[in-house]
N, C-alpha and C positions, 0 to 999 in steps of 0.2 A: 443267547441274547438276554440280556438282564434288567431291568427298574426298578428302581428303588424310586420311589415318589416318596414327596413331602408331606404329602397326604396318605397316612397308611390305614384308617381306618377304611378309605375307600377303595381298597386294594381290592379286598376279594369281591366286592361288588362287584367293582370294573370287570373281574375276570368275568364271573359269570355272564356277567351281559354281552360280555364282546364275543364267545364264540359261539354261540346262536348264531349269531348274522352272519359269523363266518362261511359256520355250516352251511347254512343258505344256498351258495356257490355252488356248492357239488352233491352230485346224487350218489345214489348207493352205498357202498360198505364206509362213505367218509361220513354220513349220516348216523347210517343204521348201529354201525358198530361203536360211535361216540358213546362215552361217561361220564362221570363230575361225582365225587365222593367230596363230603368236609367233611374233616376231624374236628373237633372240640376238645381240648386236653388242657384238663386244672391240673397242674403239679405242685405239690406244696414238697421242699428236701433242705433236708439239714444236715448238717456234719457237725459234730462238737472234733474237736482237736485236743490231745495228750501228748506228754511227752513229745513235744515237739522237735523235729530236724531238721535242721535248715534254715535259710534268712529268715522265713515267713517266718511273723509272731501271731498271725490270729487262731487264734483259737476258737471260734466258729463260723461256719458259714450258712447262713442259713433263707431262704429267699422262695417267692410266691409268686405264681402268673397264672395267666391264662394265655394257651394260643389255641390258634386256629390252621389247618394244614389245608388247601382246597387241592383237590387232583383232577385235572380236566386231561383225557385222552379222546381223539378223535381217530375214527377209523381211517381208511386206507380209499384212497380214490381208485376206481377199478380201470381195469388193464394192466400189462404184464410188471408193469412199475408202478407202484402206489404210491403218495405221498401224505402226509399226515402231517400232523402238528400236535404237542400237549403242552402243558402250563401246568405249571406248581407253582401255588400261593402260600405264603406265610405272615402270620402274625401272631408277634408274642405283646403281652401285655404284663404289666407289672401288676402287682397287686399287693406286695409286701416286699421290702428290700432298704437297707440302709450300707452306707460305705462298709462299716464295723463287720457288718455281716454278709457281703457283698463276694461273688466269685463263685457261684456254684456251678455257672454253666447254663442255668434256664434263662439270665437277661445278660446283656453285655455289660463289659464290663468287670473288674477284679479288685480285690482286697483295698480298700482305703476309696473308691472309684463310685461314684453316685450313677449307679442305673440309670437308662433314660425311661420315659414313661411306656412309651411301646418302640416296636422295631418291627420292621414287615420288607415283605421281598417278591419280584415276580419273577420267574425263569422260566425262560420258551427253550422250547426243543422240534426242532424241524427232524422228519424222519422219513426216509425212502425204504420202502421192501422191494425185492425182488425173489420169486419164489417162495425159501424160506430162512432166506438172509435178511436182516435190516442194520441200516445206516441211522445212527443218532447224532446230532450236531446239535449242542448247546447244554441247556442244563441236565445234568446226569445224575443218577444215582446207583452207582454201578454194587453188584454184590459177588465179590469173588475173594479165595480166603488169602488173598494180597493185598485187598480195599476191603475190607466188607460192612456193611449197611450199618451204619450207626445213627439210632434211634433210640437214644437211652435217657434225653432230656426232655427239654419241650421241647422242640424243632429238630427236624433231622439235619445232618450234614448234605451241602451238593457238591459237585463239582463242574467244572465249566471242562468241556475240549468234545472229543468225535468217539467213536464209538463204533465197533460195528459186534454182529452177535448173527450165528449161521449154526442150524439145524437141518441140515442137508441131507444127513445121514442119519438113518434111526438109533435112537439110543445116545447119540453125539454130538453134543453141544461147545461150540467153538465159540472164543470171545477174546476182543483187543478192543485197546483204545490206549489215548493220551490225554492227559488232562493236564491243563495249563491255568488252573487257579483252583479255590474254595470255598464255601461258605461255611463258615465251622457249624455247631448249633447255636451257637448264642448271638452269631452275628446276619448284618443284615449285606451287607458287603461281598465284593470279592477279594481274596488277597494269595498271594502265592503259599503252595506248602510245605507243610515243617513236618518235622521227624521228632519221636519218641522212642529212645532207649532204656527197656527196662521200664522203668516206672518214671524216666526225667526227661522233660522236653528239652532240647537241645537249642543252647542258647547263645550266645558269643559275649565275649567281656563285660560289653554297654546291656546283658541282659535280657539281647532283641532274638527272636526265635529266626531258628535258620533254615531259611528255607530254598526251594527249586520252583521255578516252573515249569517242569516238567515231569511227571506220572506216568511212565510206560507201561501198560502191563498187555498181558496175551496168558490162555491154557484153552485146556475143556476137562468137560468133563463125561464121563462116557460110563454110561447106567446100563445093566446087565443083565439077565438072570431074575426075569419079570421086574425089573427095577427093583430088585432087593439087596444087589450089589452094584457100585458104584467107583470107579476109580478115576482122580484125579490127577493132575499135572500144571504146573502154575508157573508163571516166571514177572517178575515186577521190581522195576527199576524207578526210584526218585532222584533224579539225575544229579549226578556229582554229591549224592547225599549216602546212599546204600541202594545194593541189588538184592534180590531175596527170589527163590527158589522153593518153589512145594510140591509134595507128594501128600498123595491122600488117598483111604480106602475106607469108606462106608458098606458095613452090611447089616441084612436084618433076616432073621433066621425064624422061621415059626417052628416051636417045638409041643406038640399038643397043647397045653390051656395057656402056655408061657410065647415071649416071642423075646428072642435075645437078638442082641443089638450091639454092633462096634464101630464107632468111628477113633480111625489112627490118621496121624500126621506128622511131615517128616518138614522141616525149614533149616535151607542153608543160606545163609545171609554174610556180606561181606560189602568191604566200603566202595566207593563207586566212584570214578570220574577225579573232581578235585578232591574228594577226599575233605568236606566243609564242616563235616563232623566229626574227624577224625578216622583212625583204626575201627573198622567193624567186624569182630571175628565171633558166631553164634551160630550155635547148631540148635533146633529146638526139634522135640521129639514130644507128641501127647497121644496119651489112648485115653479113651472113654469107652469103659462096657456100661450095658444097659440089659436090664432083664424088665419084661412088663406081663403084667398076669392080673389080667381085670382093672381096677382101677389103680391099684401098685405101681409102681415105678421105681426099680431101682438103679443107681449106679455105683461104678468105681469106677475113677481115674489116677492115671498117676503120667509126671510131664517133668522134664528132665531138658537141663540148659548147658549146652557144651559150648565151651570158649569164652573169651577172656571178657565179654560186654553181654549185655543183656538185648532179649528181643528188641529189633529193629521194629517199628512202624510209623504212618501215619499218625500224624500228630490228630488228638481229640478223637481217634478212631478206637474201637474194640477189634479182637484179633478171632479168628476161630479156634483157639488154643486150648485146651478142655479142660482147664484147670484155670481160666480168666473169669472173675468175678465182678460184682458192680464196685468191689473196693480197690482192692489189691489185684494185680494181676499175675505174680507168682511165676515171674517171667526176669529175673535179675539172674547175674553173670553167676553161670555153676550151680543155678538153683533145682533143688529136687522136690518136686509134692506128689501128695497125695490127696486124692478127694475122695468123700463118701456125702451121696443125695439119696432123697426119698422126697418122690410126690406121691403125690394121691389127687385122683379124680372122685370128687363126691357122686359124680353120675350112676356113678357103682351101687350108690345105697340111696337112688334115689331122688337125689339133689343135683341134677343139673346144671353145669356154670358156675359150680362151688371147686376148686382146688386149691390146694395147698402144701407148700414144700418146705423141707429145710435141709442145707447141703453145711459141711463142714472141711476146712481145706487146710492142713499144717506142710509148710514148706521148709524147707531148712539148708546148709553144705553152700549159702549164698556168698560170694567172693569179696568182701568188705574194703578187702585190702590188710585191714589189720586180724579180724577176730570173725568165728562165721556167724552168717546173719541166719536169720530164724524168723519167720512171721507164722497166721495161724487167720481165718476169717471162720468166721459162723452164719449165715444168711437165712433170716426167716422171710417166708412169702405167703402170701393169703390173698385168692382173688375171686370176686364174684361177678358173673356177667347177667341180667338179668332177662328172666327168657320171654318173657310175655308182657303184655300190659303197656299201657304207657308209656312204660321205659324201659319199654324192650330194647335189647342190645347197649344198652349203658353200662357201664363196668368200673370197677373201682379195686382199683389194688393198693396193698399196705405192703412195704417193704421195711424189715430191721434187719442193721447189718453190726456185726463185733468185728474189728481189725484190729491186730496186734503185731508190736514186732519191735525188735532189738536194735534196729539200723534203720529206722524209718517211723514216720509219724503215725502216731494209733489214732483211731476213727472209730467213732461209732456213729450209725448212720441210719436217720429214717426218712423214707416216702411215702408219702401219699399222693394218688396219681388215679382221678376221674377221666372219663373219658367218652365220646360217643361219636361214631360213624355216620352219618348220613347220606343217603344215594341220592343226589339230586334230578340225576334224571341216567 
């Protein structure tokens, strides 16, 4: 169940005041175990454009807000069926944006197109437990490596339809659901969804993105070996758009002062139903090793694209691919990479809430049609969370990113992204 009021400034008010008195109604665990978090999150992001390919002529995009995320969860009414209720509030606010510069994804709206001033949303979700199954109905935010949680702007993505999620068995986590709409991040709306191949939303003649409404997906996942191994199984259908298929295996090894680390994943995707995208034939394969020894952190990856189109997804979504970056996603038809990261946690010397990274990723053997394609990103990161004081837990991250590439538009790319939690009660 969804609102969007005319009035969005007095969105999150609203919420908070209306489930007090909710709660009211019922005793025990629908009380006790209630929450309510706000987020605060200024985003300032820019893209400069080179070498441009494609219609698009702009050459930057660049744009400024402020939102707001509120998360109200209420516990579970006692007896052997519980029911519940949460709410997720949003509000994005403009605070710098023009047409010319216009499209990045923090306010609604694209290239040539005048931002509006704010945008805001409310989403209920009704929810039954029994044992230690539960039913979700309505606003969802599901995270499995066929959907998974995209949070990369100001505002996350939702989705509208049911849900269910059972830990019955130790160790083993079972999960479906269907979804029958979205709300991207930049919007305030519901609308049906669309598909991303490779790096290109999937569009028809007039332009208009194509979409389904309908989102099947179902797996688990089942954790081992003191949870230090992990094996997954996934299956996720966008109806008459593509089906997609995963395998996955997480582990993490302690070897005296060191602790090694592998996540691998296996996707087979193909086209589905009417076929409204066309032929879908891709095989994706990524490893990610990890070594960590005090505040260190290292990685390699390397991710490998079989068949004739590039990864299927969710449109405006990230993928769990180990080689997907905030730029480039290194996911085009026959593409091979390699990644090399290093973070560091300042905690190590001292400096708590201080880390900082930089990963570097060249792809290349990409299927152009004519000549092979080639790209390369560079991503620097710096973030600090502030531990005490005043402005304890506020945090502030800087992102710059290098994109390049022979068959695709070059990018370079900076964030800056404040931020603060508050537990309301």
């Amino acid at each position: 169940m969804t609102f969007n009021p005319k009035r969005p400034h007095l969105l999150l008010a609203a919420a908070l005041i209306a489930l007090p008195f909710g709660v009211q109604a019922e005793e025990g665990g629908f009380l006790v175990d209630s929450s309510a978090t706000l987020t605060a999150r200024n985003y300032y992001f820019s893209r400069d454009f080179s070498d441009i390919v494609g219609p698009s002529r702009q050459s930057r995009a660049e744009e400024w807000a402020q939102g707001f995320i509120l998360n109200l969860r209420s516990g579970y009414t006692q007896g052997p069926v519980g029911f519940g209720v949460d709410a997720i509030g949003t509000l994005g606010l403009k605070l710098d944006s023009s047409p010319d510069r216009a499209g990045t994804g923090l306010l609604p709206g694209t290239f040539g197109e005048t931002a509006p001033d704010d945008y805001s949303r409310l989403g209920l979700t009704a929810k039954v437990r029994v044992s230690k199954t539960e039913l979700r109905v309505g606003e969802l935010q599901p995270n499995v490596p066929v959907l998974a949680l995209t949070d990369n702007r100001l505002l996350p993505n939702t989705y509208q339809g049911v849900a269910i999620n059972s830990a019955e068995v130790s160790g083993l986590t079972l999960q479906g659901g269907q979804l029958r709409s979205t709300s991207i991040r930049s919007e305030a709306g519901d609308e049906e969804i669309g598909a991303i191949v490779g790096f290109a939303p999937q569009r028809d003649a007039r332009a208009r993105l194509i979409t389904s409404d309908r989102f099947n997906y179902a797996g688990g996942d089942y954790a081992f070996n003191q949870n230090r191994t992990t094996l997954s199984a996934w299956y996720g259908q966008l109806e008459d758009l593509y089906n997609q298929r995963f395998l996955g295996l997480k582990h993490s090894e302690p070897l005296g002062d060191w602790t090694l680390g592998a996540n691998l994943g296996y996707f087979d995707s193909a086209e589905d139903g009417r076929e409204l995208i066309g032929e879908i034939d891709n095989r994706a394969f990524y490893s990610l090793l990890s070594a960590r020894r005090g505040g260190h952190n290292f990685y390699l990856g390397y991710q490998a694209m079989f068949g004739d189109q590039g990864f299927p997804r969710v449109f405006v979504t990230v993928s769990p691919l180990g080689n997907e970056v905030p730029t480039y996603e290194f996911a085009s038809a026959e593409e091979r990479s390699w990644q090399l990261r290093y973070d560091y946690d300042f905690a190590a010397l001292g400096v708590p809430g201080l880390i900082a990274g930089v990963r570097y990723i060249r792809g290349d053997n990409v299927d152009t049609g004519s000549f092979e394609g080639k790209d390369w990103e560079r991503d620097l990161d710096i973030g600090y969370t502030v531990q005490s004081g005043p402005l304890k837990n506020v945090s502030v991250r800087v992102r710059n990113a290098t994109a390049r590439s022979n068959y695709r538009t070059d990018i370079d790319e900076n964030r800056l992204i404040l931020s603060y939690t508050l537990t309301v009660f």
